[in-house]
N, C-alpha and C positions, 0 to 999 in steps of 0.2 A: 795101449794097455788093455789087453784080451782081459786080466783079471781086474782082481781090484773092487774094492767096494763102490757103490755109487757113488760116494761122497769123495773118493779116492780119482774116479773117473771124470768128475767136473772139475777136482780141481787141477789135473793135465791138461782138458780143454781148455781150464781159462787159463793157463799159463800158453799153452803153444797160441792161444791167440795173443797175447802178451807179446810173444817172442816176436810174432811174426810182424805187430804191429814196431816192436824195437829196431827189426831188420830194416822195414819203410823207412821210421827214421833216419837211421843211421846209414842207410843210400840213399836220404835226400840230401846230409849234411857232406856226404863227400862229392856230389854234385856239386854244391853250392860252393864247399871249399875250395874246391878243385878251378874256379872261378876267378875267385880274387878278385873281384872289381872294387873293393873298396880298397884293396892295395893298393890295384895299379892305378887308382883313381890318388892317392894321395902320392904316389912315384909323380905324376902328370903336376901335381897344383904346388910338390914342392923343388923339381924340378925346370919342366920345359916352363910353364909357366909363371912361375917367379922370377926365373930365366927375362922373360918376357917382360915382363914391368918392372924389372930393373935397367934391361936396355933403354926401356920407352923413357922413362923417369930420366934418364941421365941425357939422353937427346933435348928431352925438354929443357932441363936445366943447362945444356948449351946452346938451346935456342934463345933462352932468355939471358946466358950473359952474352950472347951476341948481339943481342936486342938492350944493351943498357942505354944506347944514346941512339935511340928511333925515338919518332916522333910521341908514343904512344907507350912508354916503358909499364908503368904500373898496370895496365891494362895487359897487356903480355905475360906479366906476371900472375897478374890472377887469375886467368887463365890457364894458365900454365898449370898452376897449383891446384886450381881447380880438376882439372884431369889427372893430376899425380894423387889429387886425395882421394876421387870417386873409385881410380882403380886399384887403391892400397886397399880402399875400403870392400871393395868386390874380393878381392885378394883372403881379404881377413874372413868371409864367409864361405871358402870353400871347405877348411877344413871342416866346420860344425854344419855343413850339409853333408858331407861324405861322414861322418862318425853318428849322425839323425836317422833314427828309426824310423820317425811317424813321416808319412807322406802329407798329412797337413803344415807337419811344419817347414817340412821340405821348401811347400809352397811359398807358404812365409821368406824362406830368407833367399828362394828365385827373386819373389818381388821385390825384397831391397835392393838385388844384384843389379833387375832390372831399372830399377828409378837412378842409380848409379851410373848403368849404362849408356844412358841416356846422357846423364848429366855428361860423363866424360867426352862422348861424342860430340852434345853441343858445345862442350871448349875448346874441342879439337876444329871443332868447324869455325870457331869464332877465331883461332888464331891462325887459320887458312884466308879467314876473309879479309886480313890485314894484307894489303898489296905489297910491303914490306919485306912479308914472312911467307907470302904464295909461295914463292918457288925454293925456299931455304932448306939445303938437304936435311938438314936436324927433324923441320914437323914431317917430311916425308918418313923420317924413319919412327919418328914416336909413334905415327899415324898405323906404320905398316908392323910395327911390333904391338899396340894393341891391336889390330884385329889377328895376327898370331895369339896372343894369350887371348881373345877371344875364341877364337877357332879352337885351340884347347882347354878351355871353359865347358865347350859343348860336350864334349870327350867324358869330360868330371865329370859333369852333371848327370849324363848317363850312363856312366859306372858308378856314380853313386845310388841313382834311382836301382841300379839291380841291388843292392845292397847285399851280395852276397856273405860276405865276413860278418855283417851285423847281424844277421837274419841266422846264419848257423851259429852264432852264439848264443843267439836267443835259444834256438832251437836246441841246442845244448843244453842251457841251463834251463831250460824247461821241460820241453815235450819227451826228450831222449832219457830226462831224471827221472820224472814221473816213470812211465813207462819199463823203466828200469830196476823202480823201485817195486812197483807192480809186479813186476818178473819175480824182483826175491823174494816179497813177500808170499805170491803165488808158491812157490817153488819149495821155502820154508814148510809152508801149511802143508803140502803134498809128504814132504820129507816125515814133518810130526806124524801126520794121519797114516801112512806107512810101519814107523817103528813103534805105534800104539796099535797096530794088527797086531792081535796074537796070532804064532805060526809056532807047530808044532816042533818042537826041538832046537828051537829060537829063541833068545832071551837081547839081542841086539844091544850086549854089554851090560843091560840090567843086573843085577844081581839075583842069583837063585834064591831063593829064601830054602835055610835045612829045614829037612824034617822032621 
């Protein structure tokens, strides 16, 4: 704006600073969209992965009716169940890791996943140590379909750590509003301070007043 008053000329700088800061925004959120890790993170945990601990679960539960008249049946079973709960329960925290904002809390419910993981592992080892059940194709296959849903576990976890879908929503309803709103109200003021210039042979709709 070559003319314009002074107070006409700051307030275009601080709109095109406004603007410019809008445009950052709004190419960082089609970055981030453009992304989808929390999509394809939840495609993975309600997919291949449930996939996954439904096969495991149903092996197990053929291991243990094949296991009704072994030496050691109740044992077998608790076991058994033992790994079908710890990984239902690993199961049930993907999705409120992949939908979590805070990376604190993130941590949090790794470390349940993790104290789970554990457990299921040592039932899976406990019912390998039954001479019985060593070679019985069922725990082969429980065995080899969790560490499948583990191997995509690790997948989640870090499509959910980029948090893209959550992070541009944020972004959206924050930084991109503000910023936004910044602009029209910028843009307004400019507009007022404009059609409150007098200009000779202008009345900008106002009414003439007769003489």
């Amino acid at each position: 704006m070559a003319g314009g008053t002074q107070g006409e000329r700051e307030l275009l700088a601080q709109f095109t600073a406004a603007f410019v800061e809008f445009q950052r925004v709004d190419s960082d959120l089609l970055a981030l969209a453009g992304k989808n890790t929390n999509v394809k993170a939840y495609s993975l945990a309600f997919g291949p992965a449930a996939t996954a601990i439904e096969e495991m679960n149903a092996a197990l539960a053929h291991l243990v009716a094949a296991s009704a008249n072994s030496p050691e049946p109740k044992t077998t079973m608790a076991l058994a169940l033992g790994a079908e709960i710890g990984a239902l329960r690993i199961q049930t925290l993907l999705p409120p890791h992949i939908a979590e904002e805070s990376d604190a809390k993130m941590d949090e419910l790794e470390a349940l996943m993790r104290t789970d993981d554990n457990q299921v592992r040592k039932d899976l080892d406990g019912l390998a140590a039954q001479p019985q059940l060593s070679k019985k194709p069922e725990l082969a296959i429980a065995r080899a379909r969790y560490a499948e849903f583990s191997r995509i576990r690790t997948q989640i976890l870090a499509l959910s750590r980029e948090n893209t879908n959550v992070r541009s929503l944020s972004i959206s309803l924050g930084q991109k509003r503000k910023v936004m709103l910044v602009c029209q109200a910028t843009l307004n003021a400019l507009q007022q301070a404009i059609l409150a210039e007098p200009i000779a042979g202008s009345t900008y709709g106002a009414p003439v007043r007769p003489r």
